[in-house]
N, CA and C of each residue as an Amber inpcrd file, in Angstrom:
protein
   459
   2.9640000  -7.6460000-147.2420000   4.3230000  -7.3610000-146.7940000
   5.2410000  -8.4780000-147.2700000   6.4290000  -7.9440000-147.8600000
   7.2990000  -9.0060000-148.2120000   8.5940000  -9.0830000-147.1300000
   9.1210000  -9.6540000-147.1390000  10.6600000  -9.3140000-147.0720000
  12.0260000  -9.9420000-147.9590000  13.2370000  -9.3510000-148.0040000
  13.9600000  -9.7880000-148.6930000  15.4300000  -9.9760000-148.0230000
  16.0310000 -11.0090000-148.5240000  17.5410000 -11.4450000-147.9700000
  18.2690000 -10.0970000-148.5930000  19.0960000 -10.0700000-147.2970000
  20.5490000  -8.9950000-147.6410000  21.8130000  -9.8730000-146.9910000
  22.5570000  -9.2990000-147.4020000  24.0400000  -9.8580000-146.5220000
  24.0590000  -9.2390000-145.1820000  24.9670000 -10.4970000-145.1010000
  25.1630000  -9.6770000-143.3480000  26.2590000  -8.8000000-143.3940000
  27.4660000  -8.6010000-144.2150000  28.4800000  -7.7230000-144.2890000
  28.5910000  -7.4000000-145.5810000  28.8070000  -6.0540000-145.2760000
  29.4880000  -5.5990000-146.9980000  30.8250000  -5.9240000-147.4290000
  30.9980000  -5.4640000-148.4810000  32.4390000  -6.3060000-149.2730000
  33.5990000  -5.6260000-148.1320000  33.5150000  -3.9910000-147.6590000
  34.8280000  -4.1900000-146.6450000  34.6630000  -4.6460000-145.4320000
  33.9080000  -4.8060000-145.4690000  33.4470000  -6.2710000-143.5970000
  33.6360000  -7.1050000-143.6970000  33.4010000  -7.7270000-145.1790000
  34.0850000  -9.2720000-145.7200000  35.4970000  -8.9460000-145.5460000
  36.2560000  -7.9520000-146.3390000  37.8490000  -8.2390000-146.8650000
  38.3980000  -8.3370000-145.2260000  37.7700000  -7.3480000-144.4680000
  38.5250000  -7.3830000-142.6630000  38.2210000  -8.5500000-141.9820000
  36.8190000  -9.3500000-142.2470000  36.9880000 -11.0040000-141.5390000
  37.7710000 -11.6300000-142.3380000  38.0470000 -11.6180000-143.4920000
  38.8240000 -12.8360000-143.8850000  40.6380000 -12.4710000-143.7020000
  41.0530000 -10.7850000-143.5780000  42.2330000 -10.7290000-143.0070000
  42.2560000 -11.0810000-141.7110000  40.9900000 -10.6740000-140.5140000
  41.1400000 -11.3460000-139.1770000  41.1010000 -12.7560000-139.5020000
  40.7410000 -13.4770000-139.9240000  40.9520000 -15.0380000-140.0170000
  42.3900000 -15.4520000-140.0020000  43.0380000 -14.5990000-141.0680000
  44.5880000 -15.3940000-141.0350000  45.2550000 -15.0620000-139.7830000
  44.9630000 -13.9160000-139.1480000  45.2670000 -13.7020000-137.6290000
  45.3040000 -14.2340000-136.7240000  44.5490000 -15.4250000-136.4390000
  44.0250000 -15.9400000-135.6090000  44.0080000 -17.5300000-135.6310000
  44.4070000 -17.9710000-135.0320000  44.9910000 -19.6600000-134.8070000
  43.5760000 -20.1640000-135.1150000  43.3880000 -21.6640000-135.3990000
  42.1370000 -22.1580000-135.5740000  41.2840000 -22.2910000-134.6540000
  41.9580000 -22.6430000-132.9060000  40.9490000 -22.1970000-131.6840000
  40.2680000 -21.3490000-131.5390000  40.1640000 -20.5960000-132.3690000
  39.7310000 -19.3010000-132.0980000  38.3850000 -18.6350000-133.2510000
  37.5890000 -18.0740000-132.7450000  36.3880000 -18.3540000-133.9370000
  36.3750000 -16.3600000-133.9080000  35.2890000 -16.1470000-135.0960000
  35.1860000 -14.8000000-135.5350000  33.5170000 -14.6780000-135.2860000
  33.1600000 -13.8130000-134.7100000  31.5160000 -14.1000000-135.1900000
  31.1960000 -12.1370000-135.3420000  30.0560000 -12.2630000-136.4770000
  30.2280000 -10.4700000-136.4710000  28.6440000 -10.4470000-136.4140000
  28.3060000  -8.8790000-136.2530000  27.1090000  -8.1050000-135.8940000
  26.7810000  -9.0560000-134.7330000  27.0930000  -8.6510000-133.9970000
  27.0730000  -9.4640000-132.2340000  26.6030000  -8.4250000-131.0670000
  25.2440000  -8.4810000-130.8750000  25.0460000  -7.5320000-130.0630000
  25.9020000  -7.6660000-128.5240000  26.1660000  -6.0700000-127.9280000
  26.4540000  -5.9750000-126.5780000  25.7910000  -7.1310000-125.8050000
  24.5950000  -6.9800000-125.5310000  24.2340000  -7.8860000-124.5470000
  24.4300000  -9.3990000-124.8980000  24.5460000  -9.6250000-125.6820000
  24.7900000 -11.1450000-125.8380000  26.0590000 -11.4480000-125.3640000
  27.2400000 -10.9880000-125.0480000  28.4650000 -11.7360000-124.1290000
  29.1020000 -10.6080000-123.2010000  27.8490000  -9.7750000-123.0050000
  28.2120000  -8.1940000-121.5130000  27.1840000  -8.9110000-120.6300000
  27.1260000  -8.3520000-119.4000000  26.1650000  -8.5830000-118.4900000
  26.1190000  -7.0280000-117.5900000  24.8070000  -6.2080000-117.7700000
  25.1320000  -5.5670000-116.8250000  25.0480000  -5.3980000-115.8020000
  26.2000000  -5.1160000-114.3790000  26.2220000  -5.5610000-113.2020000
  25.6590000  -4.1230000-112.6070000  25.8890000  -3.0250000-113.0840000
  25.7400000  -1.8930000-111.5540000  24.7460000  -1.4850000-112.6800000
  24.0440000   0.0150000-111.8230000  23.2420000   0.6140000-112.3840000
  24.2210000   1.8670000-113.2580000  23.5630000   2.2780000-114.5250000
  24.4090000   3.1170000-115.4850000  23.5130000   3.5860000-116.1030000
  23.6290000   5.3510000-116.5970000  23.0150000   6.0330000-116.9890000
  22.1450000   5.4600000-118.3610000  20.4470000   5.7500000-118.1700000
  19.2410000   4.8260000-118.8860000  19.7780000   5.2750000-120.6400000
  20.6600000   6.3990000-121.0150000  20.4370000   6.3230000-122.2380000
  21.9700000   5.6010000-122.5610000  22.6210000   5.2890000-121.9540000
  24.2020000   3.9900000-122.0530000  23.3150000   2.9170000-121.8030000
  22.6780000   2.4950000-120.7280000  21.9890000   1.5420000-121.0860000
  20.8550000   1.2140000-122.1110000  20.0380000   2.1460000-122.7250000
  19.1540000   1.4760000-124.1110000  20.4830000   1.1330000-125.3390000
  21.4060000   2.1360000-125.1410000  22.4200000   1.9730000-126.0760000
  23.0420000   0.5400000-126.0320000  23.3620000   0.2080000-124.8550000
  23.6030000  -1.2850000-124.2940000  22.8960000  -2.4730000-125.1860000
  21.6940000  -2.5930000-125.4030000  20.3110000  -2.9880000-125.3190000
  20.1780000  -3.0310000-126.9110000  21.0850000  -2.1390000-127.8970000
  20.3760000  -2.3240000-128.9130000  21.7770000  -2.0510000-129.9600000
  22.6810000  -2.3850000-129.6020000  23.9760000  -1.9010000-129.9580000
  24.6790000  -3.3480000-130.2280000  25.4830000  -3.5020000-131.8950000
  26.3540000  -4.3880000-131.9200000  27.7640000  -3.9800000-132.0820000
  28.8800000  -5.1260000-131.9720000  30.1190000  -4.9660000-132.5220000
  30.2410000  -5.9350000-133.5940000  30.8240000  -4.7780000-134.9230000
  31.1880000  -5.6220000-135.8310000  31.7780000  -7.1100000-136.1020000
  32.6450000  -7.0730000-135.1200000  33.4580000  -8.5190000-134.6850000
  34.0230000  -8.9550000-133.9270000  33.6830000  -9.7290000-133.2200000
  33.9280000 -10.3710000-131.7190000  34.6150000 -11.6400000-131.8040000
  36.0110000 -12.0710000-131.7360000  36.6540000 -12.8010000-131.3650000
  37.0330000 -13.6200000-129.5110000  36.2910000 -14.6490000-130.1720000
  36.4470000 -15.5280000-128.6590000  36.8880000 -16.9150000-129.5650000
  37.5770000 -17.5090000-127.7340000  38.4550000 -18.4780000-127.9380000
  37.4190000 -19.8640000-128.2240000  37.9680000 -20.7620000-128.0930000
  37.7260000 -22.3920000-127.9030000  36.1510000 -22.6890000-127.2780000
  36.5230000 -21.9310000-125.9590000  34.8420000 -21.5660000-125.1090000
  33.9980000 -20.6450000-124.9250000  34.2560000 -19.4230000-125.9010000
  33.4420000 -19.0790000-126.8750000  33.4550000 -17.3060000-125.4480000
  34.6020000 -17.3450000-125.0160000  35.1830000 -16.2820000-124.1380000
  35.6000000 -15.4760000-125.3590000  35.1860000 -13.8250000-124.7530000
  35.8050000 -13.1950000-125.6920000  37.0150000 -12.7280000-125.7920000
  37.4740000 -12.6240000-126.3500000  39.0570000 -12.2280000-126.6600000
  39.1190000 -10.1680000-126.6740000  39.0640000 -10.1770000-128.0100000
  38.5360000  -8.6920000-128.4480000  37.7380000  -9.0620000-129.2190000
  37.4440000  -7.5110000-129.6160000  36.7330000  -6.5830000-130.3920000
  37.0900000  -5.7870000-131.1130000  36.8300000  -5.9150000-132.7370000
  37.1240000  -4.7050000-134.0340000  36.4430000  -4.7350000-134.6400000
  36.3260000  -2.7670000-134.0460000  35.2270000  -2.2600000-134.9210000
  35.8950000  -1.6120000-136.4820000  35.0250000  -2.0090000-137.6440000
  35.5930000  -1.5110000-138.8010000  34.9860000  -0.0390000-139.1820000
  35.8720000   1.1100000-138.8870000  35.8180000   1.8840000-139.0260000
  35.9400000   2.3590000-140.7750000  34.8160000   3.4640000-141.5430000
  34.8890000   4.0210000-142.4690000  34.7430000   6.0330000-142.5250000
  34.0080000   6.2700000-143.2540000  34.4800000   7.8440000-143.2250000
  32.7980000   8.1140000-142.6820000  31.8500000   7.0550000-142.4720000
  30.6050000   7.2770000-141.8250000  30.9540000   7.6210000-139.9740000
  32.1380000   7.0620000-139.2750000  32.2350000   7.2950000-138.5470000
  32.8030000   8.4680000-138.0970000  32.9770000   9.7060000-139.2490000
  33.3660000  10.6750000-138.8470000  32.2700000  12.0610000-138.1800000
  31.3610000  11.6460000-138.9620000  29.9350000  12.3580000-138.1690000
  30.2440000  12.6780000-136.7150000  29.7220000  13.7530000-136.2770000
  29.6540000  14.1950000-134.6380000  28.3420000  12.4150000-134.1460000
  27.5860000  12.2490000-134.8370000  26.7810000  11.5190000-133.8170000
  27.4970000   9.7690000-134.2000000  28.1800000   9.8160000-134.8810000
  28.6190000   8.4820000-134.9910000  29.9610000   7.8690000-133.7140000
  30.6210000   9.4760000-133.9890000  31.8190000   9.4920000-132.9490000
  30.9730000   9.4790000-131.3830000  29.7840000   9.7150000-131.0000000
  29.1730000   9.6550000-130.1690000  28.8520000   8.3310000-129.8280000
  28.2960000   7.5320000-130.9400000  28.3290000   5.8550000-130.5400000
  29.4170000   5.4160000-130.3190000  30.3580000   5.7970000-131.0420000
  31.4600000   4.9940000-130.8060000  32.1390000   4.9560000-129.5970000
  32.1910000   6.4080000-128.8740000  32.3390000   6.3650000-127.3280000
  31.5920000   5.4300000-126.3450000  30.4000000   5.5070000-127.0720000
  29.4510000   4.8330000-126.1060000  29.9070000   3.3790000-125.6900000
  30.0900000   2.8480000-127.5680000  30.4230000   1.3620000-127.0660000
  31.8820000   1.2910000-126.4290000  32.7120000   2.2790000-126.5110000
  34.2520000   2.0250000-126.0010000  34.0370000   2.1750000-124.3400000
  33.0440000   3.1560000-123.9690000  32.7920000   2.8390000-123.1850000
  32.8240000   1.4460000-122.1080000  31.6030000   1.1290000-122.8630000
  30.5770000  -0.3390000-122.5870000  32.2530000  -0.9540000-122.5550000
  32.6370000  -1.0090000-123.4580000  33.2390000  -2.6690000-123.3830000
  34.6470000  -2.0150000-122.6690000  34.9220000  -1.2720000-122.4970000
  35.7090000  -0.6730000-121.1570000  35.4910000  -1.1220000-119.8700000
  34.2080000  -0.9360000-119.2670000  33.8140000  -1.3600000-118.3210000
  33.9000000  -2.8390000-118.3760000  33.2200000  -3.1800000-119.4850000
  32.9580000  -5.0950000-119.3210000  34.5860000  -5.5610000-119.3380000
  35.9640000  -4.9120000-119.8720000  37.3330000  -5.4550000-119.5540000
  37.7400000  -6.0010000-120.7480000  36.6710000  -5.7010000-121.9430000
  37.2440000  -6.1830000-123.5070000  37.9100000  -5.5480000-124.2580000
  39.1280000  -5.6140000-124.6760000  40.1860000  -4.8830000-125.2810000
  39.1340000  -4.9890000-126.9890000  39.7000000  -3.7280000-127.4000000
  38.6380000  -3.2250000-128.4580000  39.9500000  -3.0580000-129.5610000
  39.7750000  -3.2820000-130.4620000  40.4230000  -2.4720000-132.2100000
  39.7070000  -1.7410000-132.8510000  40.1940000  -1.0050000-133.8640000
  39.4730000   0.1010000-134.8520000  40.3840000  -0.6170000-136.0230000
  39.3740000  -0.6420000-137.2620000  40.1560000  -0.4040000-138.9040000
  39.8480000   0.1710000-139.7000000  40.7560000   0.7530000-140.3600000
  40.1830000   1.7600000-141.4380000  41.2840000   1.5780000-142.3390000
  40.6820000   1.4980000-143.5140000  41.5500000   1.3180000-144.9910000
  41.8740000   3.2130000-145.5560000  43.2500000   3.6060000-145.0390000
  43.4470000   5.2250000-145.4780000  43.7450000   4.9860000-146.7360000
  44.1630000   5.9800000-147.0970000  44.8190000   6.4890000-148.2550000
  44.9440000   5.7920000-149.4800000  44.0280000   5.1700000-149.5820000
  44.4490000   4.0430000-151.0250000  44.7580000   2.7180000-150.7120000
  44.9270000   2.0240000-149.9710000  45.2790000   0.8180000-149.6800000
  46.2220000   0.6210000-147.8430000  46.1440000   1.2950000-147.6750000
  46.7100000   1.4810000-146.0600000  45.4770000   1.1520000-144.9090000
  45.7450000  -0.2390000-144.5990000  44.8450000  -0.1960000-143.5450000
  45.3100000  -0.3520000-142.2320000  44.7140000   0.4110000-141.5310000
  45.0520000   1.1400000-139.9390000  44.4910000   0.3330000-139.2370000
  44.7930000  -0.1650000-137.7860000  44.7920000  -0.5970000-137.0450000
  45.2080000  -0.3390000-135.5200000  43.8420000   0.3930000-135.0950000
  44.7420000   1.1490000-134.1450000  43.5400000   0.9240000-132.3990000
  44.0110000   1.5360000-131.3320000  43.2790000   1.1090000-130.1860000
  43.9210000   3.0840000-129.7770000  43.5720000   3.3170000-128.1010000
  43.7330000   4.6630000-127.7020000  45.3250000   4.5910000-127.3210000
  45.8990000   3.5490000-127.5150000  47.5050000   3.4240000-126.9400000
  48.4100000   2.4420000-128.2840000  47.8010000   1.8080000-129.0670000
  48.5420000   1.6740000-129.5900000  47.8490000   1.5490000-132.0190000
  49.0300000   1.6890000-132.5910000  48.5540000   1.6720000-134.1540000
  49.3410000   0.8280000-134.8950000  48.7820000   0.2250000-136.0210000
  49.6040000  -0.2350000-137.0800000  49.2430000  -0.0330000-138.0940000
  49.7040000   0.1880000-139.3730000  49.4470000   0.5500000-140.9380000
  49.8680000  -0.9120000-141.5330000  49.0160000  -1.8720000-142.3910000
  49.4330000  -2.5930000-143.1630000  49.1700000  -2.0220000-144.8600000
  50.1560000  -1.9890000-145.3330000  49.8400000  -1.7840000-146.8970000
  49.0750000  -3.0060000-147.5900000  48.2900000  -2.8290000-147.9990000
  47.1220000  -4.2090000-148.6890000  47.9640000  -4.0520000-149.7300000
  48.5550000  -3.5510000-150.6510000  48.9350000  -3.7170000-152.3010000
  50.6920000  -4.3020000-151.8080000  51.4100000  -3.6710000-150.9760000
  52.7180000  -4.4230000-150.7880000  53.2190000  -5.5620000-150.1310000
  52.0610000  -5.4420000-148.9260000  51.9710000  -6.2730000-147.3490000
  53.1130000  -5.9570000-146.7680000  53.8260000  -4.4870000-146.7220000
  54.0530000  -4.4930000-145.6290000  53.4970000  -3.7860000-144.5160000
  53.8330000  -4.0630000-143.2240000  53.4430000  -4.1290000-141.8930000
  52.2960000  -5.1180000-141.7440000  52.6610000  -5.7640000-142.4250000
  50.9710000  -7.3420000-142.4460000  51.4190000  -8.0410000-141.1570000
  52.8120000  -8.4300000-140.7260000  52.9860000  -9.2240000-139.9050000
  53.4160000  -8.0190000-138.5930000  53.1380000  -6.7430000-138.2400000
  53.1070000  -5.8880000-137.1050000  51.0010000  -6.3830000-136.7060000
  50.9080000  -6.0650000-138.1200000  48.9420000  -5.8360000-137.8540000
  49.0040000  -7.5780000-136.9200000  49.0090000  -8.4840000-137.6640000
  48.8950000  -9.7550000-137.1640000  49.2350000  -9.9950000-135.7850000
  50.4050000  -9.1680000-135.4840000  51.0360000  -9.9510000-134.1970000
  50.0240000  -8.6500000-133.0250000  49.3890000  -8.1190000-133.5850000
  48.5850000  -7.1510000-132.7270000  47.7140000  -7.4440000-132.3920000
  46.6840000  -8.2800000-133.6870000  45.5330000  -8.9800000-133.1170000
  46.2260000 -10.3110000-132.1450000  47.0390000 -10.4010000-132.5370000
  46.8810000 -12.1370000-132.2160000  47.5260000 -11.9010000-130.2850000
  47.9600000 -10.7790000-129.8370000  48.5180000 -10.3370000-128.2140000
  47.0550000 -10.3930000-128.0110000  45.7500000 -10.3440000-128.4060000
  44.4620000 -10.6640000-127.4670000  44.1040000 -11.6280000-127.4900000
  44.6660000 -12.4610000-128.4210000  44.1700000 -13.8280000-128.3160000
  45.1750000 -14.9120000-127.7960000  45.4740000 -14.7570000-126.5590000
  46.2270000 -15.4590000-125.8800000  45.6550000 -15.8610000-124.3460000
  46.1210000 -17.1610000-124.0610000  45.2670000 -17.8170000-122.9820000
  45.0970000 -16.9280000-121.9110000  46.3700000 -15.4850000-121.5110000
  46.5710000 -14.9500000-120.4920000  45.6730000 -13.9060000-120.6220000
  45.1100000 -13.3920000-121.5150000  43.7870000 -12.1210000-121.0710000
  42.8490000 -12.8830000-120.6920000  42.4440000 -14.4370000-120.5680000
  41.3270000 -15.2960000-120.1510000  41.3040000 -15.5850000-118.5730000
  42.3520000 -14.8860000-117.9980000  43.0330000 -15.4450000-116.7190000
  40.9160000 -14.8210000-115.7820000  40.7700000 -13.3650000-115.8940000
  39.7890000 -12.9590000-115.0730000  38.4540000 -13.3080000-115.7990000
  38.6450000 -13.6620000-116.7470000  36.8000000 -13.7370000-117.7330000
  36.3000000 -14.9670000-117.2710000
């Protein structure tokens, strides 16, 4: 038996951490493929197949502050998530981190260079080839990363 090195992100998981980077003040760190249980705890009892899902489930990228509290969560959405069973995980974890009180993002690069940025209440479109709406996307991530969503965590 061998094994062999792979990356941990593909080239559009790279291009979305290094746009979340400029987002985000230097207090503030990026860490990706981060399983649920490593910064959830679960407190009540919840149906056994949300919980294996719990148990074996990551988010693409988890932003926490200084003390390593999480901020949010963005998941990078592609056209794999259009599947009936993908849209099924994806509830699952919106779920999960619903309950745990972690404000979540979605991205998806549309139409040629338009990347979306959106949650169940609010969206932004940045054009990658013009940059505009670069500084709407920015000021969207950066409303979770402020000392005041840390007030209950």
């Amino acid at each position: 038996m061998s094994l062999k090195l792979k990356r941990l992100v593909n080239p559009y998981e790279e291009r979305m951490l290094e746009f979340l980077q400029t987002c985000i003040e230097d207090n503030y760190k990026i860490h990706t493929q981060v399983s649920l249980c490593s910064f959830c705890e679960l407190e009540n009892n919840i149906d056994w197949k949300l919980r294996n899902f719990f148990f074996s489930s990551n988010v693409d990228a988890l932003i926490t502050n200084k003390e390593y509290k999480p901020c949010l969560v963005v998941e990078f959405q592609s056209s794999y998530h259009d599947s009936p069973e993908a849209r099924e995980r994806d509830a699952k974890k919106a779920n999960l981190l619903t309950l745990a009180g972690i404000p979540f993002l979605y991205s998806r690069v549309r139409n040629f260079g338009l990347l979306q940025i959106y949650s169940q209440t609010e969206e932004v479109v940045f054009n990658l080839f013009t940059g505009e709406g670069r500084e709407n996307a920015r000021t969207l991530i950066r409303k979770y990363c402020t000392p005041s969503i840390f007030v209950n965590v």
